[in-house]
C-alpha positions as CSV (number, residue, x, y, z in Angstrom):
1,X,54.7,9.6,37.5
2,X,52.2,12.8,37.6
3,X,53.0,13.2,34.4
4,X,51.6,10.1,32.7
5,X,48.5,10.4,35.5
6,X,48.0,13.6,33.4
7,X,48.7,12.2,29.8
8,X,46.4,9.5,30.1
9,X,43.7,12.0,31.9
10,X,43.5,14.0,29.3
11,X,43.6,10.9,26.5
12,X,40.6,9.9,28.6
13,X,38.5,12.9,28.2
14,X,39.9,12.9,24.4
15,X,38.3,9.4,24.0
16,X,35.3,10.2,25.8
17,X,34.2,13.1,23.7
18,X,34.8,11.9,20.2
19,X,32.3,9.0,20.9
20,X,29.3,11.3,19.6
21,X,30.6,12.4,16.5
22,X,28.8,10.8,13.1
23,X,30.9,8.8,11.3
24,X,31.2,9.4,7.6
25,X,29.8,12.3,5.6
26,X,27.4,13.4,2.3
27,X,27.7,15.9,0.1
28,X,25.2,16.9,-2.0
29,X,25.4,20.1,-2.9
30,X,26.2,20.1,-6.3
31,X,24.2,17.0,-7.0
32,X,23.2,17.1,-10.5
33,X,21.6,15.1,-13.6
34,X,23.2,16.0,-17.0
35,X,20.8,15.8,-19.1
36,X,17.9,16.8,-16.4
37,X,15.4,14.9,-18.1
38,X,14.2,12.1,-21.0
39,X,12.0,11.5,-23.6
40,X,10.2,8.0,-22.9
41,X,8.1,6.6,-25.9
42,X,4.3,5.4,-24.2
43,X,4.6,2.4,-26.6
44,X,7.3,1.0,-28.6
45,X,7.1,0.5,-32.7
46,X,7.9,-3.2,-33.5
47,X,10.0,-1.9,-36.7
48,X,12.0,1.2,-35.4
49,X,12.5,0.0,-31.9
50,X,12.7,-3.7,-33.1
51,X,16.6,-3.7,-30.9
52,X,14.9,-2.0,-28.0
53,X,12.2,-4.7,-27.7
54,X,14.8,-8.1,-28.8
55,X,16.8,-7.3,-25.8
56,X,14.7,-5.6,-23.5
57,X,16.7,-2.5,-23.0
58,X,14.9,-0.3,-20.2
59,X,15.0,3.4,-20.5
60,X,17.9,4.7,-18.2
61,X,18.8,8.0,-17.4
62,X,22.6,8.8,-16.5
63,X,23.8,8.5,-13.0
64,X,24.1,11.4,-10.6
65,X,27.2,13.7,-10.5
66,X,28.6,15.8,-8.3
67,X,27.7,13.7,-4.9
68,X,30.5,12.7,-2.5
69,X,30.1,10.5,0.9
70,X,31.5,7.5,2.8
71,X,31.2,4.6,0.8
72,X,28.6,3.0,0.6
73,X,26.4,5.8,-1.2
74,X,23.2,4.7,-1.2
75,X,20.5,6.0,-3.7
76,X,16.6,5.6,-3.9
77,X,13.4,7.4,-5.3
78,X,11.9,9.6,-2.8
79,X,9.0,10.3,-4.3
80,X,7.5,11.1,-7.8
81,X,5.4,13.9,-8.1
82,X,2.9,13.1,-11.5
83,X,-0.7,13.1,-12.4
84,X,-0.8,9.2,-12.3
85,X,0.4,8.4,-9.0
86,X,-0.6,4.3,-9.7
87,X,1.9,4.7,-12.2
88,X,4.5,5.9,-10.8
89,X,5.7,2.0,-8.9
90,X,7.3,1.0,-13.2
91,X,10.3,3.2,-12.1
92,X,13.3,2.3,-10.5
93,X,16.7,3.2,-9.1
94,X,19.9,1.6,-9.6
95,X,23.8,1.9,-9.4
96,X,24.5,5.7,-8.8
97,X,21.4,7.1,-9.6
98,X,20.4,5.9,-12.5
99,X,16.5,6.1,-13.1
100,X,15.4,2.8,-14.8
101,X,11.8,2.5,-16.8
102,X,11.0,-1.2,-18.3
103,X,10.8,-1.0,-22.4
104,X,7.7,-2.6,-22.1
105,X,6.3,-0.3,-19.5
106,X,2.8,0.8,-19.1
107,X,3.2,4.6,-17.9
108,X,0.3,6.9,-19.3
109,X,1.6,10.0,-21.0
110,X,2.7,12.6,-18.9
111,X,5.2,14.3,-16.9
112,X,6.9,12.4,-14.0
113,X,9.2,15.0,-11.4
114,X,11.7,12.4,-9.4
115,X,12.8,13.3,-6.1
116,X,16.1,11.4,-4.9
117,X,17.1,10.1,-1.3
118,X,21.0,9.4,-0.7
119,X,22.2,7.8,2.5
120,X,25.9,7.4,3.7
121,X,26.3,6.0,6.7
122,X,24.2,8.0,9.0
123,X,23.8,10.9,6.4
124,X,20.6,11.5,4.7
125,X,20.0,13.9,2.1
126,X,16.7,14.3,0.0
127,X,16.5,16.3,-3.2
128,X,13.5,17.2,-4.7
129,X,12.8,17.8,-8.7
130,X,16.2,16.1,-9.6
131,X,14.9,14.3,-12.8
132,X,12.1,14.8,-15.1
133,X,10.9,11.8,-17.6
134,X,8.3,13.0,-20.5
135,X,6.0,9.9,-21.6
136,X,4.9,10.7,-24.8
């Protein structure tokens, strides 16, 4: 009988301390964007991008590799670091990482550095300088 007084004594303090560990994990560390960057026209040519501008394909970069968590993975823009900070509320996240611009943005020319937050579960990790987009 002392011997199940002990089992479940020490199941007890088992229990007890396993309450404050964090659920889930993130791991970013080789988080990466292949290719780093794109090339976004500042306007669109009615003859060469005539597809583009018919079905309103956005310019997308790739989705994120290299990222592991517990589902769900959660991805957002931080922040974008650019000379045109009004401009910077065209660009979106969706998916896994993928950075979305519309086709029929208005983005001034420049060069627009975007820093990623990921969340899983209680995990939040955010990576600066991730993705670049050119306007030209």
């Amino acid at each position: 009988m002392k011997q199940v007084v002990y089992i479940l004594f020490i199941c007890g303090l088992f229990a007890y301390g396993c309450q404050d560990i964090t659920v889930g994990y993130l791991e970013t560390r080789n988080a990466v964007y292949f290719p780093d960057s794109m090339i976004v026209k500042a306007s669109l040519d009615p003859e060469e991008d005539a597809r583009q501008i018919e079905f309103k394909i956005p310019w997308q970069s790739t989705s994120i590799d290299g990222v592991q968590g517990t589902s769900p993975v959660r991805y957002s823009i931080k922040s974008i670091d650019s000379e045109h900070p009004g401009a910077v509320a065209q660009f979106t996240m969706r998916g896994k990482g993928i950075i979305e611009l519309p086709y029929n943005h208005t983005v001034p020319a420049g060069r627009y550095v975007v820093n990623v937050r990921i969340e899983a579960g209680e995990h939040v990790q955010e990576l600066d300088s991730m993705y670049t987009v050119i306007v030209r």
